[in-house]
MARDOTOR-163645 format. One line per 5 residues: their letters; for each residue x, y, z of N, C-alpha, C. Coordinates in steps of 0.02 Angstrom, whole numbers. Example, Ala and Ser with C-alpha at 12.3 -4.5 7.8 and 13.67 -1.06 7.14 Angstrom:
% MARDOTOR-163645
AS	660:-284:390:615:-225:390:660:-165:390  642:-112:354:684:-53:357:645:2:394
***
This chain:
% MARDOTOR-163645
XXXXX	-47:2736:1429:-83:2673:1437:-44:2616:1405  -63:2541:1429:-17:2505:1425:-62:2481:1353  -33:2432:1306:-93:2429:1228:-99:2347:1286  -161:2308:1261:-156:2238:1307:-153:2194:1222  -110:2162:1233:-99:2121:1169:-154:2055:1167
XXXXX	-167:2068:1086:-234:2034:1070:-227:1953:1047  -229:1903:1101:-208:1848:1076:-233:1811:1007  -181:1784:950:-189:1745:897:-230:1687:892  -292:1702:878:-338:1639:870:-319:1576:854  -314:1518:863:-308:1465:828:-215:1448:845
XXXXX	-165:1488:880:-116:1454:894:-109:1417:945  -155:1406:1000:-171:1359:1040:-212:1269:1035  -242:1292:960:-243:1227:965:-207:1161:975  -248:1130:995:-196:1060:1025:-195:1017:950  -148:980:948:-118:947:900:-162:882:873
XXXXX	-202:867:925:-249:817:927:-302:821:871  -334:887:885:-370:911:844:-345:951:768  -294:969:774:-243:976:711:-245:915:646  -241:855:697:-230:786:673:-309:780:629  -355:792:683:-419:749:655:-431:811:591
XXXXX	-427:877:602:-454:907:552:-411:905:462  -343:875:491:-307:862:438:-318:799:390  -348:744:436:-350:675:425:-448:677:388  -474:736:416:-544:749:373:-513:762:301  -477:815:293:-451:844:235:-415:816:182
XXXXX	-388:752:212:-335:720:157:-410:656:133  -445:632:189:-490:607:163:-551:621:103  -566:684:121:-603:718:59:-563:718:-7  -492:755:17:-449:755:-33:-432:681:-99  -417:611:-58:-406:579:-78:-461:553:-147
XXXXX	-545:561:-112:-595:540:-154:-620:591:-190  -590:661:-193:-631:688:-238:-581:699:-296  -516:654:-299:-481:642:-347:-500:607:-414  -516:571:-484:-530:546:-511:-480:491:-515  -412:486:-527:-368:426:-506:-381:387:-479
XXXXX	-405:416:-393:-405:351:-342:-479:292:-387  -518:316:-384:-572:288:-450:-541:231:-503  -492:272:-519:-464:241:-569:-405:172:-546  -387:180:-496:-334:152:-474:-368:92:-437  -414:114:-408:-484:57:-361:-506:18:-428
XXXXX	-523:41:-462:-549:-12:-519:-515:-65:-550  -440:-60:-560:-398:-83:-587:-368:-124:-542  -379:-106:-453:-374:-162:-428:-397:-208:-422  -479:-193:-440:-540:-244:-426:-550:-287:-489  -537:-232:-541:-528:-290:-604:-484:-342:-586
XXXXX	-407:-333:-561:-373:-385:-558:-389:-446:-524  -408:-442:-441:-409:-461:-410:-496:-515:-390  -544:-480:-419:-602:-508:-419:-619:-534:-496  -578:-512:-558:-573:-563:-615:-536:-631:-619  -481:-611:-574:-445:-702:-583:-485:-717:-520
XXXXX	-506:-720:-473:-536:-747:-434:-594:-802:-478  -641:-730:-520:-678:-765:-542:-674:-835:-583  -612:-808:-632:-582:-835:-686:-549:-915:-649  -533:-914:-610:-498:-972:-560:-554:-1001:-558  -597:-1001:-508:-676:-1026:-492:-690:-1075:-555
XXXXX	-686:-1015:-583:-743:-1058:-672:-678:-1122:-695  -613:-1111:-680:-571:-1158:-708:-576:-1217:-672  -580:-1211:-604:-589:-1249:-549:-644:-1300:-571  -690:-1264:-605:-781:-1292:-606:-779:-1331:-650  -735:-1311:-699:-725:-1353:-760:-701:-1402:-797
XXXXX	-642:-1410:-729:-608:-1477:-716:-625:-1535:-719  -593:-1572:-774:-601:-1678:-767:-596:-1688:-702  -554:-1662:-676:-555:-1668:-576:-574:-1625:-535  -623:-1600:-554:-624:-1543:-498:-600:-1569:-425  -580:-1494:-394:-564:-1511:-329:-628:-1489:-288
XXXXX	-612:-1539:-216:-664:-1545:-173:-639:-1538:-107  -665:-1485:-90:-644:-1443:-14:-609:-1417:-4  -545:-1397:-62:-500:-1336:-64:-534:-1275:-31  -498:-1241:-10:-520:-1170:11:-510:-1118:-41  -558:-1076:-57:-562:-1032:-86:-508:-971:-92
XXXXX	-480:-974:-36:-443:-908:8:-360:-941:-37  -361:-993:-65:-290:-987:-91:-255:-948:-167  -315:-918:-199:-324:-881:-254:-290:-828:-228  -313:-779:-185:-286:-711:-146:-238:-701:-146  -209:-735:-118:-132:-704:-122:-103:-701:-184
XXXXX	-120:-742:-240:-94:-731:-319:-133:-671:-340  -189:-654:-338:-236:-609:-368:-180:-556:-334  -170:-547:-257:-153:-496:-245:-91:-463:-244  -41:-490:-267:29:-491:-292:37:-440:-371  -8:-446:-412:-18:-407:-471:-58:-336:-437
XXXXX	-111:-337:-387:-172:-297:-384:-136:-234:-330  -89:-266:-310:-23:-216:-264:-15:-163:-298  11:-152:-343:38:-102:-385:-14:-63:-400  -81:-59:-402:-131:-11:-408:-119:36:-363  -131:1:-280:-150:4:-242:-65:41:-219
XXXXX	-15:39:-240:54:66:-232:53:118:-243  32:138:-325:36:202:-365:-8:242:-328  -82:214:-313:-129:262:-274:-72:290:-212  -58:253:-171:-37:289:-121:27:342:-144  57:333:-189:122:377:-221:60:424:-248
XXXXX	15:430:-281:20:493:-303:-26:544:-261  -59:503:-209:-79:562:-155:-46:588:-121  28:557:-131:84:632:-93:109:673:-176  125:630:-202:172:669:-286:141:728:-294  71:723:-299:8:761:-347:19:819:-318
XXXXX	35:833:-254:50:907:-221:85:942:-262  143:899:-269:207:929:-296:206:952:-368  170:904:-375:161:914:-469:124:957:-469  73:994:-436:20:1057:-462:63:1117:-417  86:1107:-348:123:1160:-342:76:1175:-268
XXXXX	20:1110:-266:-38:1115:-206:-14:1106:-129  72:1101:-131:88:1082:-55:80:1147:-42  106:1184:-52:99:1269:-47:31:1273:13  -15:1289:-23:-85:1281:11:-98:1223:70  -60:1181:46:-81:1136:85:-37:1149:177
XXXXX	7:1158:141:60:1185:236:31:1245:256  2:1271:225:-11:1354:243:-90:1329:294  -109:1289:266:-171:1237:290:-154:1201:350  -119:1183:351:-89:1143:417:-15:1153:402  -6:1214:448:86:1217:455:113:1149:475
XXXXX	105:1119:532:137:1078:573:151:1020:520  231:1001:476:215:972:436:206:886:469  253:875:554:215:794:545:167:777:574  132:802:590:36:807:595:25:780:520  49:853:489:17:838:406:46:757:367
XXXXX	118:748:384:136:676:358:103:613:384  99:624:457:38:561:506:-13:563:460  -46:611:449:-106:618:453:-132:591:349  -84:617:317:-78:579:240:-56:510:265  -32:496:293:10:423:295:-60:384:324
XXXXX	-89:400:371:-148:371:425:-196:352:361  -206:407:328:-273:413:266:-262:370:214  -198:366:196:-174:340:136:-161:262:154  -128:246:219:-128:162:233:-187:140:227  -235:173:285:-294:116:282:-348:129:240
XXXXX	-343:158:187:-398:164:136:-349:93:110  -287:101:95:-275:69:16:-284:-22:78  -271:-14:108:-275:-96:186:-344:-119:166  -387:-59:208:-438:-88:192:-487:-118:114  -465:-63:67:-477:-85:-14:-447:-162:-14
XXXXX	-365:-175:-4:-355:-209:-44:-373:-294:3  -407:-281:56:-439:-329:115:-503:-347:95  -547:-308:59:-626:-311:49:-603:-328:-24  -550:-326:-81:-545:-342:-120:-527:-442:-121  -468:-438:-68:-483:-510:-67:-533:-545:-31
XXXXX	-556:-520:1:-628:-562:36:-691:-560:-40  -682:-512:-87:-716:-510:-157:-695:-563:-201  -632:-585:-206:-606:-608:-241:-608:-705:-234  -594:-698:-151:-623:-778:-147:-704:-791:-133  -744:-724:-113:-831:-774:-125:-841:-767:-208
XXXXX	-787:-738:-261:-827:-743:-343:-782:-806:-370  -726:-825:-339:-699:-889:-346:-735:-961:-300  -763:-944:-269:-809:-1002:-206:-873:-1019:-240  -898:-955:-288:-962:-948:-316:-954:-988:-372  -933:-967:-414:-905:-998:-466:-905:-1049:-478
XXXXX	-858:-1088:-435:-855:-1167:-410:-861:-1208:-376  -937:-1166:-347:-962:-1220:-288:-999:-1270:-332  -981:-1339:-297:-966:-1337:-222:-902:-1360:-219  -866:-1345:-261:-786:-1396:-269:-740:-1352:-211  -758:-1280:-206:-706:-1263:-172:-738:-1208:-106
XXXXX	-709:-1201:-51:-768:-1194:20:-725:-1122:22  -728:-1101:96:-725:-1055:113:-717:-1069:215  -673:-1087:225:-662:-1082:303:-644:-1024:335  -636:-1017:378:-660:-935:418:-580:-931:440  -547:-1006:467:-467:-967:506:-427:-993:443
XXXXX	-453:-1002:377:-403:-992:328:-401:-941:302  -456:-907:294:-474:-828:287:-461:-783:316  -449:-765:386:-439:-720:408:-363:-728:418  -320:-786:405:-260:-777:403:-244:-774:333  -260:-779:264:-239:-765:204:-269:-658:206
XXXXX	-321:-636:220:-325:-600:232:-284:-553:281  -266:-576:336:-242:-536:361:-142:-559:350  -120:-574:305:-81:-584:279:-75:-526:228  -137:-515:173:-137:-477:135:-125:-391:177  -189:-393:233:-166:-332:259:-103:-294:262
XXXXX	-68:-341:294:7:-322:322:32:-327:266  39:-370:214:80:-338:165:49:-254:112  2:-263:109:-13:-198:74:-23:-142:125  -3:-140:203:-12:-89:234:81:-60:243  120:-104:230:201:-99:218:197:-50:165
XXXXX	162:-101:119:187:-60:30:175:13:29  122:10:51:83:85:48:116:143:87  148:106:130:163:153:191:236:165:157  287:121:117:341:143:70:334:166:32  271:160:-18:245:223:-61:227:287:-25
XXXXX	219:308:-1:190:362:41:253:412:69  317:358:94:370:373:116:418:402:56  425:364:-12:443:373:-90:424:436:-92  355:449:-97:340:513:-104:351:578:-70  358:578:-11:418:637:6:463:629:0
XXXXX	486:566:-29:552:587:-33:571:612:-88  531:584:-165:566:612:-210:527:647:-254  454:645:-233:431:724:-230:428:708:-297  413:681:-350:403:681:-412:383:596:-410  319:602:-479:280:542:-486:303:496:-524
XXXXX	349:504:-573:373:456:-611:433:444:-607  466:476:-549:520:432:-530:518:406:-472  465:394:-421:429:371:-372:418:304:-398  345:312:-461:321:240:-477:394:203:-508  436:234:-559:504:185:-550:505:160:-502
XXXXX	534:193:-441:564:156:-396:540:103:-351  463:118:-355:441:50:-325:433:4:-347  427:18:-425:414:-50:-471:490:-87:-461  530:-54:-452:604:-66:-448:594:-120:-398  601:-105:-334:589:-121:-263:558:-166:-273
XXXXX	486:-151:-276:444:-206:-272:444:-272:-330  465:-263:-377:454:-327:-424:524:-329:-454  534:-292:-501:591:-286:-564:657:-316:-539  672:-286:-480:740:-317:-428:737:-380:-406  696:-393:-353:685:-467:-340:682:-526:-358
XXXXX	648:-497:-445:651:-550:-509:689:-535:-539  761:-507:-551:802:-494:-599:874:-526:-564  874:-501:-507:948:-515:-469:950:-586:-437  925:-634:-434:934:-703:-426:960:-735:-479  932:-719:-564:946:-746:-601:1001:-731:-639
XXXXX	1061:-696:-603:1090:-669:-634:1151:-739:-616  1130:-791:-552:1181:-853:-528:1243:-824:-493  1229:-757:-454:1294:-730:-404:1251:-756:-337  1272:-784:-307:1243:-776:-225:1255:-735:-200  1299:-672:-193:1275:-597:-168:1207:-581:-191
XXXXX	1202:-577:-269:1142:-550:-288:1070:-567:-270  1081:-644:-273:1017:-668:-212:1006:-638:-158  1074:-644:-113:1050:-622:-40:1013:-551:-62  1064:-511:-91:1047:-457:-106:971:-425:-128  931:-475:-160:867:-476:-165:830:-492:-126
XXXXX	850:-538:-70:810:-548:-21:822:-487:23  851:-449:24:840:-365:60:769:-331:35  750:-339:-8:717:-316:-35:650:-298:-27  587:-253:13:529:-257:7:500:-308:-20  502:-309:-98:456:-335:-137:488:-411:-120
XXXXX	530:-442:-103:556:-513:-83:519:-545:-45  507:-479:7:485:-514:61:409:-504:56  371:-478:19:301:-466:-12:280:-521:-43  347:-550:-107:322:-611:-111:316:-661:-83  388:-676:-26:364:-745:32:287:-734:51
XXXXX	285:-691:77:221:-661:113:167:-697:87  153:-683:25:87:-671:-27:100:-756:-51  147:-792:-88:163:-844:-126:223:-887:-92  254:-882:-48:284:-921:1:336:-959:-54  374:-930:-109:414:-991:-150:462:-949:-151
XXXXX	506:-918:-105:568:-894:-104:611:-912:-64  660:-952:-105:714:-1001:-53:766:-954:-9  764:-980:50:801:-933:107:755:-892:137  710:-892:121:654:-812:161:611:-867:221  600:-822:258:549:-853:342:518:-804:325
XXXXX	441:-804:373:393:-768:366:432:-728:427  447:-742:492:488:-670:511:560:-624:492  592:-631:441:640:-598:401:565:-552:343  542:-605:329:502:-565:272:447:-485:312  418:-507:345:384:-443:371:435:-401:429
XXXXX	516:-425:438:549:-384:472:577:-320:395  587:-363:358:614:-313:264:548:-280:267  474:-290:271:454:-250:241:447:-195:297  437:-196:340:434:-162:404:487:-117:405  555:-112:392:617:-91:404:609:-57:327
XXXXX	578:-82:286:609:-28:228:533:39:258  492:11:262:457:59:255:456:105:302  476:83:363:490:143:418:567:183:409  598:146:376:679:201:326:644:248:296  608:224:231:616:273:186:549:318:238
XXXXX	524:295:273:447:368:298:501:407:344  571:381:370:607:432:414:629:495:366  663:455:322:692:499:276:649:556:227  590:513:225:540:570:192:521:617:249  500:590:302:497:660:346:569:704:375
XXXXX	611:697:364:657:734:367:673:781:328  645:761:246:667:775:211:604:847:206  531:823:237:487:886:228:467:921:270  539:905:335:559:948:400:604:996:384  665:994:331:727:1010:327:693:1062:257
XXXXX	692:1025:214:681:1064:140:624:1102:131  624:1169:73:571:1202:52:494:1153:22  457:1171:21:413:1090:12:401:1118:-51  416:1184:-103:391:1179:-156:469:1161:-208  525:1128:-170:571:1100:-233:573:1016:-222
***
């Protein structure tokens, strides 16, 4: 007799559904962390205290101002409130590595770029949307504050807002990329603090014009045109082409890197 071979449950699934059950998992994953908690708070402190703190200065003014828009606080609040919202996304890839949890986790979903989409998908638009509802928080406790000196218009808002989007959906998505690549948390958060701030503000002042240009390569360069618009030589399309281009480099290189390599070194 011939034996009839007993087909393997579950190797037919389609990839589709691979995706969604992975993108459930990193979601649970992300909030039943105590960090992300921690990392959300510290953005909201930042970002909805100077808001506030602006407002009340605004209110208090020999001149107050009258009909400013509210929405111009945001982008300063959110230039500091980045880096929360950075580290969160670095350590929901690091944290694998550091407990030894990628293990489980590929054995969970072999297919590793399902599994990188699917962290990358979870991890952008949580920290997008946080750090979007953070500035829409940040200019009604600055509007509150100092009404009626300072308003709130709808197409100054949804373009200071959706300004913020795109820049913290870059960052996140280079943090995220950092983290496969170097697979360890504290030389990750180096490197973005690097990237994102420490470089940009260090290598102009050094009076080489290489080193300028050289900073204007930079993510965080073009984060600041973005956010604060006072960087001589930068356009708003060079600036979201740097952040765009670093962050789709380093996510190639991180997925290559957790296509090619053992995922527990």
């Amino acid at each position: 007799m011939t034996a009839l071979a007993t087909p393997v449950r579950g190797t037919d699934v389609p990839s589709w559904r691979v995706f969604a059950r992975t993108c459930a998992a990193e979601w649970t994953r992300l909030w039943t962390v105590r960090t992300t908690g921690l990392f959300l708070a510290a953005a909201a402190v930042v970002m909805v205290g100077i808001g506030t703190a602006a407002g009340f200065d605004a209110a208090t003014d020999p001149a107050p101002p009258h009909g400013d828009p509210a929405w111009a606080i945001v982008p300063v609040t959110a230039m500091p409130a980045q880096f929360a919202l950075l580290a969160l996304a670095l350590i929901a890839v690091t944290s694998d590595y550091a407990t030894g949890g990628i293990v489980p986790t590929l054995q969970w979903t072999p297919r590793r770029t399902v599994l990188l989409l699917a962290r990358l998908v979870v991890t952008v638009a949580t920290a997008t949307t946080l750090g979007v509802l953070l500035g829409l928080g940040s200019a009604l406790a600055a509007h509150t504050a100092a009404r009626p000196s300072l308003t709130l218009p709808l197409d100054a808002g949804l373009d200071v807002l959706g300004t913020i989007a795109l820049v913290f959906a870059a960052g996140t998505a280079l943090a995220v990329g950092l983290g496969f690549v170097l697979r360890n948390t504290a030389g990750a958060l180096v490197t973005v603090f690097l990237l994102m701030l420490l470089l940009p503000l260090l290598l102009p002042q050094f009076g080489y014009e290489w080193m300028a240009e050289l900073a204007q390569l930079l993510p965080g360069t073009g984060a600041a045109f973005l956010l604060l618009g006072e960087v001589p030589g930068m356009t708003r399309t060079s600036s979201v082409t740097t952040l765009l281009v670093w962050a789709g480099g380093v996510l190639l290189i991180g997925w290559l890197r957790l296509l090619r390599d053992d995922a527990n070194r």
